[in-house]
MIVO-950432 format. One record per residue (C-alpha): residue number from 1; residue in three letters; x, y, z. Coordinates in pm, whole numbers, plus 32768, in hexadecimal, padded with zeros to 4 digits. Example, Ala and Ser with C-alpha at 12.3 -4.5 7.8 and 13.67 -1.06 7.14 Angstrom:
residues 2
 pos code east north   up
   1  ALA 84CE  7E3E 830C
   2  SER 8557  7F96 82CA
***
This chain:
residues 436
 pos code east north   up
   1  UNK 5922  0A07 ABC3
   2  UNK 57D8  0A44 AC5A
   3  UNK 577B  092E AD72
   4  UNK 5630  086E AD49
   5  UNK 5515  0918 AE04
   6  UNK 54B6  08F7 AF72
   7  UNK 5366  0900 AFD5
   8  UNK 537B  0A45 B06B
   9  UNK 52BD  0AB1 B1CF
  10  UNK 52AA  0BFC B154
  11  UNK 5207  0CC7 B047
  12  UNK 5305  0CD7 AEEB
  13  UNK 52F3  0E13 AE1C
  14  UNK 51FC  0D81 AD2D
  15  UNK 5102  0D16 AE9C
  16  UNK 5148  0E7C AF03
  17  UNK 50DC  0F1D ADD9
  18  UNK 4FA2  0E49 ADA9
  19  UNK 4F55  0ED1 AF70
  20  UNK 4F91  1016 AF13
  21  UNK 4F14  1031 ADB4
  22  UNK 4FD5  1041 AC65
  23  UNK 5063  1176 AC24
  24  UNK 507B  1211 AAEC
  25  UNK 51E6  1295 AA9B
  26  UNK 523C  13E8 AB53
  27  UNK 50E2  13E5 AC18
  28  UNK 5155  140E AD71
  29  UNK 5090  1310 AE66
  30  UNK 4F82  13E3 AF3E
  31  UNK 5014  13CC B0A8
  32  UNK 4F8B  1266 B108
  33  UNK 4F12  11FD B258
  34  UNK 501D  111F B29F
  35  UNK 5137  1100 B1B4
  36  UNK 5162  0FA0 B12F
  37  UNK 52AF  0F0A B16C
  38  UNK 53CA  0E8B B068
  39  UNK 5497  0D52 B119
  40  UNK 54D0  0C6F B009
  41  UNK 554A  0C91 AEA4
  42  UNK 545A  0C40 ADAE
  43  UNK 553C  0B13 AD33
  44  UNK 55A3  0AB0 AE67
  45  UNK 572C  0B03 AEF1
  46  UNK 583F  0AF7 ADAB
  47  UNK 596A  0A55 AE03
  48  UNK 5A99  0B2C ADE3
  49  UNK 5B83  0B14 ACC2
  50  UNK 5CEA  0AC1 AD41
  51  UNK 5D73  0A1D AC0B
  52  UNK 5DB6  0AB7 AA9D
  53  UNK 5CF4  09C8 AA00
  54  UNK 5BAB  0A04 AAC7
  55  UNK 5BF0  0B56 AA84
  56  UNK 5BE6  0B1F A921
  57  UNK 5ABE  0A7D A934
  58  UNK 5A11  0BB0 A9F9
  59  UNK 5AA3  0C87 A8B8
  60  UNK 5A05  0BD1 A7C9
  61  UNK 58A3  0BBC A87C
  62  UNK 58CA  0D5A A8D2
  63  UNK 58F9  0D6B A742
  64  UNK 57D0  0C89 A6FD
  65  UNK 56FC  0D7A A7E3
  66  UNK 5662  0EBC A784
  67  UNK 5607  1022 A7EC
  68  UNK 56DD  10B9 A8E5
  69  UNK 579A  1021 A9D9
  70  UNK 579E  106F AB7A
  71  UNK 58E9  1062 ABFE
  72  UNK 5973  10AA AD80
  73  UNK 5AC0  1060 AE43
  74  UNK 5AF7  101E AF8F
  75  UNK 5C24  109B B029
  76  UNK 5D06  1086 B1AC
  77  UNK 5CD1  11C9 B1F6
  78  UNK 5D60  11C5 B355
  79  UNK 5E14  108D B38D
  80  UNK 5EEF  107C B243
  81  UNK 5FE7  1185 B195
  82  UNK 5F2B  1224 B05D
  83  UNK 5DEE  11FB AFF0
  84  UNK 5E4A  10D7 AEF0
  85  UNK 5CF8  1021 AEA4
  86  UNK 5CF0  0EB7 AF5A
  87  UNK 5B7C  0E4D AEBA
  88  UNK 5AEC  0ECF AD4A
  89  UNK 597D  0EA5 AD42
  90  UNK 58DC  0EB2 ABCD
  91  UNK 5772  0E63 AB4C
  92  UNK 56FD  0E93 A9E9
  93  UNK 558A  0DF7 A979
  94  UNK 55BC  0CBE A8E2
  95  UNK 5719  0C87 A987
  96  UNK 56B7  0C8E AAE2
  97  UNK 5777  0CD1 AC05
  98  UNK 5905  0CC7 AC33
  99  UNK 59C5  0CCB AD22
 100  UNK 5B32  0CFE ACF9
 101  UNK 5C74  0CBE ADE5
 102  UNK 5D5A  0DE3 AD39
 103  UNK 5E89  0D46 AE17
 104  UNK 5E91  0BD0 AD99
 105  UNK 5E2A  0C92 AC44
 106  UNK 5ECF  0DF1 AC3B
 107  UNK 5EA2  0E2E AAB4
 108  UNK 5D66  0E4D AA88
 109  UNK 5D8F  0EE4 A911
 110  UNK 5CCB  0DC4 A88C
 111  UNK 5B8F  0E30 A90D
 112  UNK 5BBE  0F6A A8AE
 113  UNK 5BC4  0EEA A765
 114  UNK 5A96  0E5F A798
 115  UNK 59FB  0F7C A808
 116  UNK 5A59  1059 A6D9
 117  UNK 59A8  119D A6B2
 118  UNK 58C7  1123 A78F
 119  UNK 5818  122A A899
 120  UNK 58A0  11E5 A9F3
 121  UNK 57BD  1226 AB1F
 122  UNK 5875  1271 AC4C
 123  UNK 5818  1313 AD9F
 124  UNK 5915  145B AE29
 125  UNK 59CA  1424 ACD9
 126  UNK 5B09  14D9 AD50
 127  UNK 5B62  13AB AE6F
 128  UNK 5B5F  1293 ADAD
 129  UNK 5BD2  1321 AC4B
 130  UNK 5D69  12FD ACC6
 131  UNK 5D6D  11E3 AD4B
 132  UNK 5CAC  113E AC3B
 133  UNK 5DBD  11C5 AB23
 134  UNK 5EC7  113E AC0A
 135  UNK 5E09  0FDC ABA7
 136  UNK 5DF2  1068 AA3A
 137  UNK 5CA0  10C3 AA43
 138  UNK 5C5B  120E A9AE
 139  UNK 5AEF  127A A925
 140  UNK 5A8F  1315 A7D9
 141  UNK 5942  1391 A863
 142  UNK 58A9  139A A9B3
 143  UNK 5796  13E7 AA77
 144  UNK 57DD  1453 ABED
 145  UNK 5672  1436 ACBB
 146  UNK 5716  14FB ADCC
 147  UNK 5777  1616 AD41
 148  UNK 5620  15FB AC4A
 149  UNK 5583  15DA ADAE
 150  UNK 5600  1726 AE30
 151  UNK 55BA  17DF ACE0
 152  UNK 547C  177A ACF9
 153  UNK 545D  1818 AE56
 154  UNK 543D  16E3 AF2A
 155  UNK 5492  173E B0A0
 156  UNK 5529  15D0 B0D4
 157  UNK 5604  1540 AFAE
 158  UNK 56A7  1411 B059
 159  UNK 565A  12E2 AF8A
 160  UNK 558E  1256 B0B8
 161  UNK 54B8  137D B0C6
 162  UNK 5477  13B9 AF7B
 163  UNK 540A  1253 AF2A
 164  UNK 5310  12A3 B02C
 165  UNK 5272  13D3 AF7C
 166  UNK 5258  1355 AE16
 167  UNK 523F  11DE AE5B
 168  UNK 518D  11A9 AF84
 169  UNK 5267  10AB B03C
 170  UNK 5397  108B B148
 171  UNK 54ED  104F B0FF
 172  UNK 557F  0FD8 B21B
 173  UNK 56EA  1071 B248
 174  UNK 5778  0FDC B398
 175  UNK 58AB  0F57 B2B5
 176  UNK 592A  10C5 B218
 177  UNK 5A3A  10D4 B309
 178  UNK 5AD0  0F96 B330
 179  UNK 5C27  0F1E B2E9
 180  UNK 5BE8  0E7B B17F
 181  UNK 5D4F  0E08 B14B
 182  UNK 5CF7  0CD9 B256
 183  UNK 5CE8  0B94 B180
 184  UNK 5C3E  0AE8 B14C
 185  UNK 5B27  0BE2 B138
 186  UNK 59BA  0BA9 B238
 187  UNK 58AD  0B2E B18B
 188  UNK 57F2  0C4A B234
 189  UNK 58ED  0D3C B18F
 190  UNK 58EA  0CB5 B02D
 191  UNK 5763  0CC0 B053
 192  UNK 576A  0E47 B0A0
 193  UNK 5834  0E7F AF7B
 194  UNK 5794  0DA3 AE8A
 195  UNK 5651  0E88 AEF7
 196  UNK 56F7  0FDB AEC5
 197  UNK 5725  0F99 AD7E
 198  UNK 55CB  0F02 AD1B
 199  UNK 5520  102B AD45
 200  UNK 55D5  112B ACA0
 201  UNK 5549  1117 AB4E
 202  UNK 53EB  111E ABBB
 203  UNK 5489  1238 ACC1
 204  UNK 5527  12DD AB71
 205  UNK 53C6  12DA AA8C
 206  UNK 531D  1370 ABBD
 207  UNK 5413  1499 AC15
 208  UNK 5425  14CF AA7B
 209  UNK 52C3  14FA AA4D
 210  UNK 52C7  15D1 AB8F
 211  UNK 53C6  16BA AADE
 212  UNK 5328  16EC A9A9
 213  UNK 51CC  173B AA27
 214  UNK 528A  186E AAF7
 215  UNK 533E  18AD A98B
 216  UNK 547C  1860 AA26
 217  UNK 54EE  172F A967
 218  UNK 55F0  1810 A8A6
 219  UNK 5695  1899 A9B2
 220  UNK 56CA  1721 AA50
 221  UNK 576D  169F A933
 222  UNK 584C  17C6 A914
 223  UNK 58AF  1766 AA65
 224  UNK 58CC  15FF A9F7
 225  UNK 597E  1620 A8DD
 226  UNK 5A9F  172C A9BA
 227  UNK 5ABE  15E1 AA9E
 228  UNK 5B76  14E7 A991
 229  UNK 5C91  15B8 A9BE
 230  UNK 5C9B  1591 AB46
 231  UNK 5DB8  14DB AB98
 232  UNK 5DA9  155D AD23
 233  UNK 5DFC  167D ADEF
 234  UNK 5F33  171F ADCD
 235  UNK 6083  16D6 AE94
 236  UNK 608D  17B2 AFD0
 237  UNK 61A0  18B5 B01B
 238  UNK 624A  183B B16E
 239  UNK 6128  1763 B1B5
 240  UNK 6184  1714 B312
 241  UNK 6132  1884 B339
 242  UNK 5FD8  17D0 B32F
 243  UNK 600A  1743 B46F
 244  UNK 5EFB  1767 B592
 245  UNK 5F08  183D B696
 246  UNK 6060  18D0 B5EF
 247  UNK 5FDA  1A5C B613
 248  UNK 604F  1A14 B7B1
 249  UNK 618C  19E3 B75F
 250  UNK 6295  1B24 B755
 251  UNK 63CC  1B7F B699
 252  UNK 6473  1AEC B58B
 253  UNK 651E  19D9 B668
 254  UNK 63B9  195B B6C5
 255  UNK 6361  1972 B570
 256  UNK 6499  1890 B52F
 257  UNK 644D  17A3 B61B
 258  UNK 62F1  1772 B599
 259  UNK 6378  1739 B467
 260  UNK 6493  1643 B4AE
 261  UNK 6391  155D B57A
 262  UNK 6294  156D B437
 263  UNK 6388  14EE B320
 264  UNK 6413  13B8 B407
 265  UNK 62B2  136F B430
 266  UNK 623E  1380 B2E0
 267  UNK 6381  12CE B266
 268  UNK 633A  119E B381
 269  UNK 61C3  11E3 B332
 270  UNK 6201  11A0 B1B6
 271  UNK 630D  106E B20E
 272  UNK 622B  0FB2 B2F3
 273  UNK 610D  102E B206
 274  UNK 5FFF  1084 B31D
 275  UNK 5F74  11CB B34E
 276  UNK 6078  1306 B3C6
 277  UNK 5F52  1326 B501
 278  UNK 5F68  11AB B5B5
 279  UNK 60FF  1221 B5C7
 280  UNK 6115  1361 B686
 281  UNK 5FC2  1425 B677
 282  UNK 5FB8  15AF B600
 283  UNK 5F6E  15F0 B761
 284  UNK 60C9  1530 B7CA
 285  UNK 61A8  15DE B6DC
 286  UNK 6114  1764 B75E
 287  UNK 613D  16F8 B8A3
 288  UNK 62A0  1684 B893
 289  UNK 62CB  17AD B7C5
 290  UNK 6253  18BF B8DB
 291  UNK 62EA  17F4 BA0A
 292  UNK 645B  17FB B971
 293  UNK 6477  193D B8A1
 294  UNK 650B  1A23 B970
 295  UNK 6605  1908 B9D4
 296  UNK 67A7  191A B995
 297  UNK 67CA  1798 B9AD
 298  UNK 66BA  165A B922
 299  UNK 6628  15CF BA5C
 300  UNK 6678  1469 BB09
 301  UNK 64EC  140F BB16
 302  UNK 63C3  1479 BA6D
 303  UNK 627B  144C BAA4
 304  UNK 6104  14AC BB04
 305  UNK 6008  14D9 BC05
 306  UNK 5EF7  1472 BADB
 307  UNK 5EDF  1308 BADE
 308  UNK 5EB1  12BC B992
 309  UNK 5FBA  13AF B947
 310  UNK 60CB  12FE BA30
 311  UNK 608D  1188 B9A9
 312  UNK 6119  122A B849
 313  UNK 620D  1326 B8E8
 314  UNK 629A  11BE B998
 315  UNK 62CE  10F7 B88A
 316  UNK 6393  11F2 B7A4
 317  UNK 6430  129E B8E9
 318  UNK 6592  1261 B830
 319  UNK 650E  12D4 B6C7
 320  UNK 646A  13EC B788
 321  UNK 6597  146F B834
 322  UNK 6688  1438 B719
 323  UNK 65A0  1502 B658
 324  UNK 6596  1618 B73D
 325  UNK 6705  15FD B739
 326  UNK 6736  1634 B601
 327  UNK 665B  176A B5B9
 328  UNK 671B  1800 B707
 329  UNK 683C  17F0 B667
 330  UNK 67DC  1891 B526
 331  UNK 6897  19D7 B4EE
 332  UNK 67C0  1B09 B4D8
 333  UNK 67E4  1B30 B36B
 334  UNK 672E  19DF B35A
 335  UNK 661B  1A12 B438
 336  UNK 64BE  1A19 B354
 337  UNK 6426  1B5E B319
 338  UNK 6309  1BDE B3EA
 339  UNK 623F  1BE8 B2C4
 340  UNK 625A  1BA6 B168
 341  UNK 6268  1C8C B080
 342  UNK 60EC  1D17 AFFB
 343  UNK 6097  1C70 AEAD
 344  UNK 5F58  1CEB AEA5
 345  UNK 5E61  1E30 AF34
 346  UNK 5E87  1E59 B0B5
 347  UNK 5D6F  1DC9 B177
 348  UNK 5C3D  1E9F B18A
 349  UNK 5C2C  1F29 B2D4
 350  UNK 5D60  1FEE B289
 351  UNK 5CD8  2088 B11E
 352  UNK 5C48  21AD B1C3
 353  UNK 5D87  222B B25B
 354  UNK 5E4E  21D1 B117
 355  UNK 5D2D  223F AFDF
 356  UNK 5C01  22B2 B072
 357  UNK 5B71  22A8 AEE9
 358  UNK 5BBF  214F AEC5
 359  UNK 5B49  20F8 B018
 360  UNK 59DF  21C6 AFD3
 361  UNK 59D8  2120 AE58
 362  UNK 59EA  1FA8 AF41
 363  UNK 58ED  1FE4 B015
 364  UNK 5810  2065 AF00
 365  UNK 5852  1F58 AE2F
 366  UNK 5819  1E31 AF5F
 367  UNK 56C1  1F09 AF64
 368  UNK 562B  1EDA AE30
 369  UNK 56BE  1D7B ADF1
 370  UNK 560F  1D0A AF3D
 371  UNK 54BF  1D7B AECD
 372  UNK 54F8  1CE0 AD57
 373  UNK 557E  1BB2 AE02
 374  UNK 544D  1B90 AF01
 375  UNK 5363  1C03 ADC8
 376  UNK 53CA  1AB7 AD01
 377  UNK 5400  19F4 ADF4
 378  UNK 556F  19D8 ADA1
 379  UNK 568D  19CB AEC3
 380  UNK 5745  1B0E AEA5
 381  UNK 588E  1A76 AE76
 382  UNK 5837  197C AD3F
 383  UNK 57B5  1ADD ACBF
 384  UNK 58F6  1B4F ACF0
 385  UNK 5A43  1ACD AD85
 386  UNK 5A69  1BB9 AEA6
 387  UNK 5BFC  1BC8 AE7B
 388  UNK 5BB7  1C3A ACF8
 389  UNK 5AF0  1D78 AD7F
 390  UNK 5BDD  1DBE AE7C
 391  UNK 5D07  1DC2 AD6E
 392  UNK 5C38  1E61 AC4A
 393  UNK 5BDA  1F82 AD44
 394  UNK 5D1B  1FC5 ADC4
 395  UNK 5DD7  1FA4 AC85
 396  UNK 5D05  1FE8 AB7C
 397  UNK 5CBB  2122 AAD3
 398  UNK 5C48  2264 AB50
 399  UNK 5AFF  2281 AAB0
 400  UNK 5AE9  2131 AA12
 401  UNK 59B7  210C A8EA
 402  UNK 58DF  1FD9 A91A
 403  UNK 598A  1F22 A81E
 404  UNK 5AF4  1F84 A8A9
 405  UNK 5A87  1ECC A9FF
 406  UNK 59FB  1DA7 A943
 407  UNK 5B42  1D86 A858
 408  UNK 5C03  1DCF A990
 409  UNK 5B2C  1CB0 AA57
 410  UNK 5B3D  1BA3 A92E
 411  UNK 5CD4  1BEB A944
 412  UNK 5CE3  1B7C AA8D
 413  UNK 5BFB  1A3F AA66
 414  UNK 5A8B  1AC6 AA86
 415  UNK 598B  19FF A99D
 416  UNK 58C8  1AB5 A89E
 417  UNK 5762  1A8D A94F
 418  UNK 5823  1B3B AA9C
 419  UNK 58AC  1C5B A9E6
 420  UNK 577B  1C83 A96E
 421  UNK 56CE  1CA7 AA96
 422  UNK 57D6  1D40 AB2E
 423  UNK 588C  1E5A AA7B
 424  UNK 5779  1F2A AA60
 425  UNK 5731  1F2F AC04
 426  UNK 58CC  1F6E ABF3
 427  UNK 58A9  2082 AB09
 428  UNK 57A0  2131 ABAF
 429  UNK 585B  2118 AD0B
 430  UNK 5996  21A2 AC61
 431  UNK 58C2  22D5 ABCA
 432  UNK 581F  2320 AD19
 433  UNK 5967  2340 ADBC
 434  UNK 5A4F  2419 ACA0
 435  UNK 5B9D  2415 AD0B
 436  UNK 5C0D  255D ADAF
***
């Protein structure tokens, strides 16, 4: 439900535009002399949605809209476990602005609905896309202005930064990090979200336009199109292997120490749901870990000459030491590997000892995708995943054709416009170097 406007102190998106000067869609604003502000919503502050049949409500008004709609999520990062959404922001024209409490509402599914096949515009696509299914929200088409942002060669692509370049005016962002599972939420807060999402479709038309003058609008919805499937990144191996500081600690029994301190903080992390971090820090658990490796017997005390290492250390000491304990006692058949076993091509540094063809055909190819990526303007690795090189290159063929590397690339999840691009600056780095 949107709240009545507020005579606002400060310029609203339609002020700004009419200070800076309308801007056609995808014109990017000449570099003003002082950017104008954005403080207040347009309608004034929504108030949230805690109740099913508000939420109804905001479905059938998001149905009743039109054109695409501009959806964000804010998230705990840092003081909760996960990254479950705690605030859904969503703005369509003729629907206005939204703003949703996914906790006193976790099934969202009726907005979906709403939204059908509807394009979505979201900023960084990839961090809010899981926790938005976990709400059942799940696009049919997007548009992500970040990534559009760095295909169109934009040095900056954070949302606050590129609503400076194409639209001329200041997002303040003084509220990204906070801890949005607090209820209920600042006005100050729900203000900065209600403004993240205004922008975006004007943000969207601008990046779009951008794209297509540099002939690059193909390529972008490639990209957008290989996102609906994103449903996050993929479950780490040993994850506590992950842990900071962890390439100080020796032998297996430091390794198992490490470990054994890392799964009873994730499992009291995930039970008191607040972040693994505000427990026992990385720098804790590798510090425990080098201090008692070597040792026959868990120790009577920890702790640390780091303050804000010893307030944790103290109140877990018994968790701590029981921990310890129990990866002391492991037998040695037990104890975690040194390393896992390679799933992939070795790191690069060690090709030339290993294939000195492969390793030449690498640096060839990082050669002439550098000066193709600097050429359009492209980041090198949206030209090309850097991991799928590595693995094509050290597995593939030995003289590959140009359309071996790009049916070898497309295997391995390469979009069409990067093969492309691509296989034929692979090829030619594969001919240069023959195999011996």
């Amino acid at each position: 439900m949107t709240a009545e406007p507020t005579e606002p102190t400060e310029p609203t998106t339609e002020q700004a535009a009419q200070a800076t000067g309308e801007l056609t869609p995808g014109e990017p604003s000449e570099t003003p002399a002082a950017l104008v502000p954005l403080t207040h919503p347009r309608d004034g502050v929504p108030d949230v949605v805690v109740d099913e049949r508000t939420l109804l409500q905001a479905a059938e008004a998001i149905a009743a809209g039109t054109g695409p709609v501009g959806i964000d999520a804010e998230r705990a990062s840092g003081y909760r476990y996960g990254q479950r959404a705690y605030l859904v922001q969503i703005r369509r024209e003729g629907s206005g602005t939204w703003l949703i409490d996914p906790i006193a509402c976790p099934d969202l599914s009726p907005v979906g609905d709403a939204i059908g096949d509807a394009e979505w515009i979201l900023h960084a696509a990839t961090q809010d896309l899981p926790c938005l299914t976990e709400v059942g929200l799940r696009p049919q088409s997007l548009f992500d202005t970040e990534l559009g942002g760095r295909l169109a060669g934009l040095p900056r692509v954070g949302l606050g930064a590129m609503v400076e370049h194409y639209l001329g005016l200041q997002l303040a962002k003084e509220h990204s990090a906070v801890d949005w599972s607090v209820r209920p939420l600042p006005e100050p807060w729900l203000r900065y979200a209600a403004l993240d999402v205004e922008v975006l479709v004007n943000l969207r038309d601008a990046v779009a336009a951008e794209l297509a003058a540099q002939g690059k609008a193909a390529w972008a919805r490639e990209e957008f199109d290989h996102l609906l499937d994103f449903t996050g990144p993929e479950p780490r191996v040993d994850p506590w292997r992950r842990t900071s500081g962890m390439h100080k600690v020796r032998g297996r029994r430091g390794l198992a120490i490490v470990r054994e301190l890392w799964l009873w903080r994730d499992a009291t992390a995930q039970q008191r749901d607040t972040s693994p971090g505000r427990i026992l820090p990385d720098a804790a658990i590798s510090e425990i870990a080098i201090a008692n490796q070597r040792a026959t017997a868990p120790p009577r005390t920890v702790s640390s000459s780091d303050p804000r290492l010893a307030r944790s250390i103290r109140r877990n000491q018994e968790a701590i030491i029981e921990a310890v304990a129990r990866a002391l006692a492991l037998s040695e058949a037990d104890l975690p590997a040194l390393t896992l076993p390679p799933t992939g091509p070795p790191p690069p540094k060690a090709w030339a000892d290993r294939d000195p063809v492969a390793a030449a055909r690498l640096t060839r190819s990082r050669e002439l995708l550098g000066a193709v990526s600097e050429e359009l303007a492209v980041p090198v690795e949206n030209l090309l995943t850097p991991d799928l090189l590595r693995r094509f290159l050290w597995e593939g063929p030995a003289a590959p054709t140009t359309s071996e590397v790009a049916d070898a690339l497309a295997a391995m999840g390469a979009r069409r416009w990067q093969t492309t691009i691509a296989a034929p600056l692979v090829s030619l780095a594969c001919s240069e170097n023959p195999p011996a």
